[in-house]
N, C-alpha and C positions, 0 to 999 in steps of 0.2 A: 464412598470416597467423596468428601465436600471441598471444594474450590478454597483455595487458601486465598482470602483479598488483603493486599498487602496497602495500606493508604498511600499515596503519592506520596505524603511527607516523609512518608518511612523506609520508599523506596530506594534511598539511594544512603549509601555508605559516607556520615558528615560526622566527623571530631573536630573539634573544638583545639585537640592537642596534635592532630598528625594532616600534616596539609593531604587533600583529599586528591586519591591517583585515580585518571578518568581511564579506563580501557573503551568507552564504548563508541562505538561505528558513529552514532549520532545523539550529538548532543541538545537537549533543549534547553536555555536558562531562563527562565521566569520570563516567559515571551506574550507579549499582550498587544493585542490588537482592535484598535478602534477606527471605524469608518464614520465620514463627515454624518449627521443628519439633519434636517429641516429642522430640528428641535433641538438641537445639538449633536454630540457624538452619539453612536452607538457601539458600547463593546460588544466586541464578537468572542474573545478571548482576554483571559485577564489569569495571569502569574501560571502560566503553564511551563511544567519542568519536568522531564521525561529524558531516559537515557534508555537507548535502542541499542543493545548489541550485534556485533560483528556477527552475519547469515541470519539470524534471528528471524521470524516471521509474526509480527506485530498487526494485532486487527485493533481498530478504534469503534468505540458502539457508543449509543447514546440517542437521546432524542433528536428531531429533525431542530433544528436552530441550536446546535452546541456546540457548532464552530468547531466539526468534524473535518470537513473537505477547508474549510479555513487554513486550519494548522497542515494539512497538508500542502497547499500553497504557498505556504510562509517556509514552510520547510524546502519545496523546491527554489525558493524564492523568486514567485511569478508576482507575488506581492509580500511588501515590506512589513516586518512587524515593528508595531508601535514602540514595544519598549521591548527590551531581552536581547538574547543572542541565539542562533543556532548554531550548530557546529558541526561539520562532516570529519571523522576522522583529521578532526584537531585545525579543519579549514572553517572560516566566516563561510556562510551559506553560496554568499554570491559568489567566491569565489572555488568555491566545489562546481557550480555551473558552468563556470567557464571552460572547467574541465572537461565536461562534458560528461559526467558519471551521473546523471540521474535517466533513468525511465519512466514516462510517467502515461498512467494505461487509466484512459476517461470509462465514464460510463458508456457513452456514444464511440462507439469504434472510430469512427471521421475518417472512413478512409477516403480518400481519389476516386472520384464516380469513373472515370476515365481510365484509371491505369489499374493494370492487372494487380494481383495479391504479388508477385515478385516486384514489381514497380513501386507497388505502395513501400514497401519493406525497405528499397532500395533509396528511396528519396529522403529519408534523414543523411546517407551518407554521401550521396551525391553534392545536397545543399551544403556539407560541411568539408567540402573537398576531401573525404576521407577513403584512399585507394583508387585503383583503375576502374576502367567499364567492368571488365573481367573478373575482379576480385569480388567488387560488391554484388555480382551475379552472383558469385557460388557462395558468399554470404547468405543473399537472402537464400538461396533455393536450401543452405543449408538449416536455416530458420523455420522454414517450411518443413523440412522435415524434421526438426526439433517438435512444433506444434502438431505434428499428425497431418499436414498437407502437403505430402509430395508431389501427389498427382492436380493439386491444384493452381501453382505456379500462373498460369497464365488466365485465369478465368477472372473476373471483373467483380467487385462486390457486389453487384447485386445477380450474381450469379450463385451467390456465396448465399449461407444461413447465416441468422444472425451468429450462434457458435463459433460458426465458421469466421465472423466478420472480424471476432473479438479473437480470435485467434491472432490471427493477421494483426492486428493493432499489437499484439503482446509479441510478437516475432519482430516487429519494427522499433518497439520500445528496446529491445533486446542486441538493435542492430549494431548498436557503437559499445556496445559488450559495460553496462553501466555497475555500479556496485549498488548503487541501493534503487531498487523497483517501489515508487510511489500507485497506488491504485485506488482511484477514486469510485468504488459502487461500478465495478467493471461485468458485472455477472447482473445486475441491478434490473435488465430491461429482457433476462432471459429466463424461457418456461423453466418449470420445475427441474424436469428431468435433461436438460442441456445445461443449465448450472451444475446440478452435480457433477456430469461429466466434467465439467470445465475445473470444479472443485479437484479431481484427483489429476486433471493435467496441471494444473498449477502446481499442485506438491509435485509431480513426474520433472516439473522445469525449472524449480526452485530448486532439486534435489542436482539439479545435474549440470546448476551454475551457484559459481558460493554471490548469492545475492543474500541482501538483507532487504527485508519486505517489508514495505507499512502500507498497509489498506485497511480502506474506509468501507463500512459495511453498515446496512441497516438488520440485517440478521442474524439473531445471537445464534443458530445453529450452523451458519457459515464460520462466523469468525472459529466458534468451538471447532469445529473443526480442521480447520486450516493453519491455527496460528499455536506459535509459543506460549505467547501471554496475550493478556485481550487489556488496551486502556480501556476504562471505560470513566467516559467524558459527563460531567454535569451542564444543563442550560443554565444560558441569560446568566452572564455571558459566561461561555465557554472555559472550563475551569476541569480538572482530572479530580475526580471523584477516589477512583483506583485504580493501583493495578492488579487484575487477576492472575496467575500463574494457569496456564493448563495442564491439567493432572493427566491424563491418559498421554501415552505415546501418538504423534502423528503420525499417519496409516491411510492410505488411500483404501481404508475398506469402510465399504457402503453399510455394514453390518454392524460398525460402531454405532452409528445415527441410533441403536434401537437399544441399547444399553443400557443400563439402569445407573450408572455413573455420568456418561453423557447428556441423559434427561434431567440429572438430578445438577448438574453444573449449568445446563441450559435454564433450568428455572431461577437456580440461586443469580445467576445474572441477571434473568427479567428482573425478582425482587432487588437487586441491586439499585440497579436503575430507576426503578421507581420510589427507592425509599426516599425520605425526603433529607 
């Protein structure tokens, strides 16, 4: 079973005769991004155009400088892109923010050295005057036990495993109940076998909120894993190469990893990515 790569340009349904209908969650239109430099600008991204649909779970791969965690930003809009548009469910980016519908899960947990895993969970909704003391209690405790910590409520991060820490950061991302979860290399800093777990809680808590997912990954046997379709991004500057489709069904079974259809998609993406 080989990976179908569908080219960016090809991705998207464009006549010439019939105005073109968008169904998707998120929109990209030809978004480029240039930062100042001592020698002039530097693109980071340049005519990026990508349509995410509605629950969807979207991984981005590519080399380190391909303006991966870039276009994630520009999508949450923490920073401006240069030229283009995006577009949430038919909103300009910044004002999908104001909404408050995004979640966005770092690589560094960042939680509050001082306040418990229910604390930390609780303080986006607090800062955003969103319900009573009471409410946003049984919020987080109920978050906690969405991610597998019930009995941890009150313990402090550094009481916590890293697992544990990125937990907590994804239960807080999850607090004001967002529609599209942004994740930047969230598994990134954790041992082998605590990634994977975290690999089949993420499908367990994607499954059981309609989010739509875009994470950024430096591992093509993560994304294969975890996602719908995988972009996969060109460098200097930052440009979609393709989209891959993923052929097997998603499955929290540890048993796919050894497949001979998953090896064999695992490599045609290395070769992807390398080709020139």
């Amino acid at each position: 079973m080989h990976a179908t790569v569908i080219p960016e340009q090809a991705s998207r349904a464009i006549s010439s005769d019939m105005p073109v209908v968008r169904t998707a969650a998120l929109e990209i239109d030809d978004v480029s991004v240039s930062f100042p430099g001592r020698s002039g600008a530097v693109d980071a991204l340049t005519g990026v155009s990508l349509d995410i649909a509605c629950n969807q779970f979207v991984s981005i791969v590519g080399r380190s400088g391909c303006g991966k965690s870039t276009l994630l930003r520009v999508i949450s809009n923490l920073i401006p892109a240069t030229s283009g548009a995006v577009r949430i469910n038919g909103l300009p980016s910044e004002d999908y923010q104001r909404k408050r519908k995004f979640g966005f899960v770092f690589q560094d947990a960042s939680l509050f050295a001082w306040k418990t895993a229910r604390q930390n969970i609780e303080l986006p909704l607090e800062v955003l005057g969103i319900g009573s003391a009471g409410s946003r209690r049984a919020r987080a405790l109920e978050l906690l036990s969405l991610v597998s910590l019930e009995g941890f409520a009150d313990h402090y991060p550094a009481q916590l495993s890293g697992g544990m820490r990125q937990r907590v950061s994804i239960a807080r991302a999850l607090s004001y109940e967002p529609d599209i979860m942004l994740m930047d290399e969230p598994f990134g800093a954790l041992d082998e076998f605590t990634r994977r777990e975290m690999h089949d809680e993420l499908i367990r808590i994607w499954r059981s909120r309609s989010l739509t997912v875009v994470f950024v990954t430096h591992s093509l046997s993560e994304a294969l894993y975890l996602s719908d379709q995988i972009v996969v991004m060109a460098p200097r500057p930052g440009r979609v190469k393709a989209v891959v489709p993923v052929l097997h069904p998603r499955e929290a079974d540890p048993a796919l990893r050894a497949s001979a259809e998953y090896i064999r998609q695992t490599e045609e993406l290395e070769a992807l990515i390398h080709a020139q």
